[in-house]
C-alpha positions in Angstrom: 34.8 -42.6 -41.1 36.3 -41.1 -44.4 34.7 -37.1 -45.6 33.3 -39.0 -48.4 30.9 -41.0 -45.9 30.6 -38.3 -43.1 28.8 -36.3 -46.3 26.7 -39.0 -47.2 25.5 -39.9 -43.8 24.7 -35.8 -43.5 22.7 -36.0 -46.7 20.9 -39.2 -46.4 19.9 -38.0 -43.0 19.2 -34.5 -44.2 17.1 -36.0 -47.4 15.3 -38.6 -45.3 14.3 -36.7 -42.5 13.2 -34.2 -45.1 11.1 -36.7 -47.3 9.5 -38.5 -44.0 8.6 -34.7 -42.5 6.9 -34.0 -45.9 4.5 -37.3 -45.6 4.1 -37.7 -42.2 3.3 -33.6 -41.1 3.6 -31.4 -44.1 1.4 -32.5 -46.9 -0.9 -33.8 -44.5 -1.6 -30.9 -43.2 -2.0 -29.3 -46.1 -4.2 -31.5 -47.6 -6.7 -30.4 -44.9 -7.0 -27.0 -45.7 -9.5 -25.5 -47.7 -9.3 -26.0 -51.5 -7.7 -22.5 -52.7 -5.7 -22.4 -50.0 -4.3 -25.9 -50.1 -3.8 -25.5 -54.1 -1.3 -22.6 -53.0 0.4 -23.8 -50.5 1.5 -26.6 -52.7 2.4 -24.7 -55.4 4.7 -23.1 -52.5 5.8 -25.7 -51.7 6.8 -27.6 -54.6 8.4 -24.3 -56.0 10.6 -23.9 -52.8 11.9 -27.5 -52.9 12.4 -27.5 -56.7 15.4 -25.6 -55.6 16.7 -27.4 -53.2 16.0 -31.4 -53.6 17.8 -32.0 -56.9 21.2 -30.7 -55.5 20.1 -32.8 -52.5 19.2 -35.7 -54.0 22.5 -36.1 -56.4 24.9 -35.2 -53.6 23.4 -37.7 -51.5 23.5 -40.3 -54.4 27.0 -39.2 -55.8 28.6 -39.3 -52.1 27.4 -42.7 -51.3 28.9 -44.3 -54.5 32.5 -42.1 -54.0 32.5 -43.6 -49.9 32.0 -47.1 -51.6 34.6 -47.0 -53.5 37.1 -45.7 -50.1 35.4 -48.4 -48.1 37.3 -50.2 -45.2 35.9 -53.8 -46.2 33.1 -55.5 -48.5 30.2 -55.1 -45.6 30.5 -51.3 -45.4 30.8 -51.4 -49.3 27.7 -53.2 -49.8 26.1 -51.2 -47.4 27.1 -48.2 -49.1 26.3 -49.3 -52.5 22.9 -50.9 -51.5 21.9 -47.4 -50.0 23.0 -45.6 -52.9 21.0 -47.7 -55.5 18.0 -47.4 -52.8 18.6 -42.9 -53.3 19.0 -43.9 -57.1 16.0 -45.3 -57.3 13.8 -42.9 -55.5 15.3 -40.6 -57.8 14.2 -42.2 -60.7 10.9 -43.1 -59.1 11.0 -39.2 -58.6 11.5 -38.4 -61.8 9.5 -40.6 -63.7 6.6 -40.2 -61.1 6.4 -37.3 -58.9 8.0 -34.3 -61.1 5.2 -34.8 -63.7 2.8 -34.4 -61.3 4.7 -31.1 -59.7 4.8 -29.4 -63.0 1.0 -30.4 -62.9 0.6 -28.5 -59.3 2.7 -25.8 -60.2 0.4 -24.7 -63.3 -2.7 -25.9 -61.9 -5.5 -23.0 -61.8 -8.5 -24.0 -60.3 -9.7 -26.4 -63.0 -11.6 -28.5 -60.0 -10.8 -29.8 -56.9 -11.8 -33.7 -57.8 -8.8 -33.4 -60.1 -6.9 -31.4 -58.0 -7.5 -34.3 -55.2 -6.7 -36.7 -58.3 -2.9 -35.5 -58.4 -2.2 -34.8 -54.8 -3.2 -38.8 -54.1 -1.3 -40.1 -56.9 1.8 -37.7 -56.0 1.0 -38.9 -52.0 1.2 -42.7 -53.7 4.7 -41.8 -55.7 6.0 -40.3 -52.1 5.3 -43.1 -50.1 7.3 -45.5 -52.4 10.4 -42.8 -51.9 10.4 -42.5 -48.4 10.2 -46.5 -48.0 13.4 -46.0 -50.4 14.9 -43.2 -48.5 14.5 -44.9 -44.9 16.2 -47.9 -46.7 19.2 -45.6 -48.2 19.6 -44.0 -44.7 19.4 -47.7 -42.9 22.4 -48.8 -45.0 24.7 -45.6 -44.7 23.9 -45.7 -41.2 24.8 -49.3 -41.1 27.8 -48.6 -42.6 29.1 -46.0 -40.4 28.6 -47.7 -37.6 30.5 -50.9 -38.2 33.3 -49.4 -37.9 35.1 -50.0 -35.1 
């Protein structure tokens, strides 16, 4: 295994995990507090990973395309360019999708909790479609690294 995939299989591990904690245990649990409090804690939240996930998310992307292009043979390079599309994608699904609807938590100020409920499902809907793209980024690196022999 080359640095170039050793930091891509760290990332997409590091991002998936990350995105699959978030909908499986975090926002769950947050969406079952009480409305104030639940409005604040994803305002935290989003905040707090609005500083991490982009540098995150392009590392993970740009690593995966650079260990392509070092791959041993056209298997692992498939793999690694079919997980990188999969990160590309759920960063465009991200961008499109889910950061409108962050900008939308972070200034959100009480205007009512149906609309409130509103954008945490659609954003739940959005997240769901990244992590199925996630688990299928981290599938192929992992595929890749382990064909090696």
């Amino acid at each position: 295994m080359n640095v170039s995939q050793l930091v891509n299989l760290l990332g997409a591990g590091l991002l998936t995990g990350n995105e699959l904690g978030t909908w499986a245990v975090v926002h769950p649990a947050v969406a079952r507090l009480p409305f104030p409090q639940a409005v604040a804690a994803e305002q935290e939240i989003t905040r707090r990973f609005g500083y991490v996930m982009p540098g995150l998310m392009t590392a993970t992307i740009g690593s995966g395309f650079a260990a392509a292009r070092t791959a041993r043979d056209e298997r692992e390079r498939r793999l690694l360019l079919a997980g990188s599309i999969s990160y590309a994608l759920m960063l465009a699904l991200t961008l499109v999708g889910n950061v409108p609807l962050n900008t939308r938590t972070l200034r959100f100020a009480g205007e009512g909790e149906q609309e409130w409920r509103g954008i945490r499902k659609r954003w739940d809907r959005l997240h769901t479609g990244r992590v199925v793209l996630d688990s299928a980024g981290f599938t192929c690196a992992a595929l890749a690294a382990l064909g090696r022999r």
